[in-house]
Steps between C-alpha positions, in 0.01 A plus 500: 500500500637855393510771733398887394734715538388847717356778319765696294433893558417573152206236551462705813412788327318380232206325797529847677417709211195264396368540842507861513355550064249269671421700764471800348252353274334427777455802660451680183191307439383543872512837516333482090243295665436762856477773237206312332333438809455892478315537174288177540374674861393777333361308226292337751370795707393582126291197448346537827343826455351405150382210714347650763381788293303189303358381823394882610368494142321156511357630864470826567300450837815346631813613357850357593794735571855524488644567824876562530722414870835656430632356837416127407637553217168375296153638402168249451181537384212531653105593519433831536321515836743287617846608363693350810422148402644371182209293262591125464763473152260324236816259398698428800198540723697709809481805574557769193830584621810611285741559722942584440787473634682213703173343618315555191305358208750257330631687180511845728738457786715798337248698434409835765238725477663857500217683469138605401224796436138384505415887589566500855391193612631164472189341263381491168163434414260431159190635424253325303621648169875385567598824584737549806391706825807729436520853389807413340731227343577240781836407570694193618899471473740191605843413514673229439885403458556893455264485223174722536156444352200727525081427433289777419138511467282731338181571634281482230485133402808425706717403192828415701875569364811307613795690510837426520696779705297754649284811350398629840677626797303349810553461907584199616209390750606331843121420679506510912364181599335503846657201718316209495344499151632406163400456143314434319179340709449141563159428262392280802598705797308811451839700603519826288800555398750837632392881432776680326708783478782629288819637496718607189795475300594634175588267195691543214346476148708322234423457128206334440358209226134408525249251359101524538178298575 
């Protein structure tokens, strides 16, 4: 039986530099991938408000809302009289949920909300013509892997527009959440979820590329 002789430290060099080409890859397609996670959560805060703007639509006497929580991290829809309790997902069958970050929805642990204007509250509602219950264009922005993306809706119809980059300079929102109570509420507990306040935070706007619905 032959015996292999050590590595020589050419070979060496050669496994080393494979390892790090490989690595790089790596990360270069992680951080491709955590910069995606960015434009597919603002694709899907798009979707949901042409889907609950359907339901608002399809029932005006009881219209579901968009309600955002900037400190979870998340927003949910929900029924109008009761925005504090998500409405049961029609697919997955839990609570209509989409939260980021760490302890997110798979696909958006990257992904942070950065901030929102839904005219000085933190809701957007649907009348029974589709049009939104702002004055003016609604406004949701993320981040994600340094990347930003930003929503806006127009009120009449609310035809949505992705946006890569930002077209608006917004504050930041940080909501004061009384000890004791989180978000959003358990559907079975009856538990509203916190009253908010703000703080702010200016943003920088960078140049922007958009698509629409």
């Amino acid at each position: 039986m032959s015996e292999r002789a050590a590595f020589t430290y050419t070979e060496l060099i050669v496994v080393i530099a494979i390892v790090a080409i490989l690595s790089l890859v790596a990360l270069a397609t992680s951080d491709a991938a955590a910069t995606e996670q960015g434009r597919l959560a603002a694709e899907m805060f798009a979707a949901d408000v042409e889907y609950a703007r359907s339901l608002a639509i399809a029932r005006p006497d009881d219209p579901i809302v968009i309600k955002v929580y900037a400190t979870g991290n998340e927003y949910w829809l929900a029924r109008a009289a009761t925005p504090d309790t998500p409405i049961t997902h029609p697919t997955t069958h839990q609570p209509y949920v989409v939260s980021f970050g760490p302890t997110g929805n798979a696909g958006l642990k990257s992904v942070q909300l950065i901030a929102y204007d839904l005219g000085g509250d933190s809701i957007l509602g649907f009348n029974s013509l589709g049009t939104t219950d702002q004055t003016t264009a609604a406004v949701l922005q993320v981040s994600s892997a340094g990347q930003k993306y930003e929503v806006t809706v127009q009120p009449v119809g609310a035809k949505t527009t992705v946006t890569k980059g930002l077209t608006k300079v917004l504050a930041t929102v940080a909501e004061a959440v009384p000890v004791g109570l989180g978000s959003p509420a358990d559907p079975n507990s009856g538990v509203a979820a916190a009253t908010t306040t703000a703080t702010t935070t200016a943003l920088a706007v960078v140049a922007p590329t958009s698509t629409s619905h």
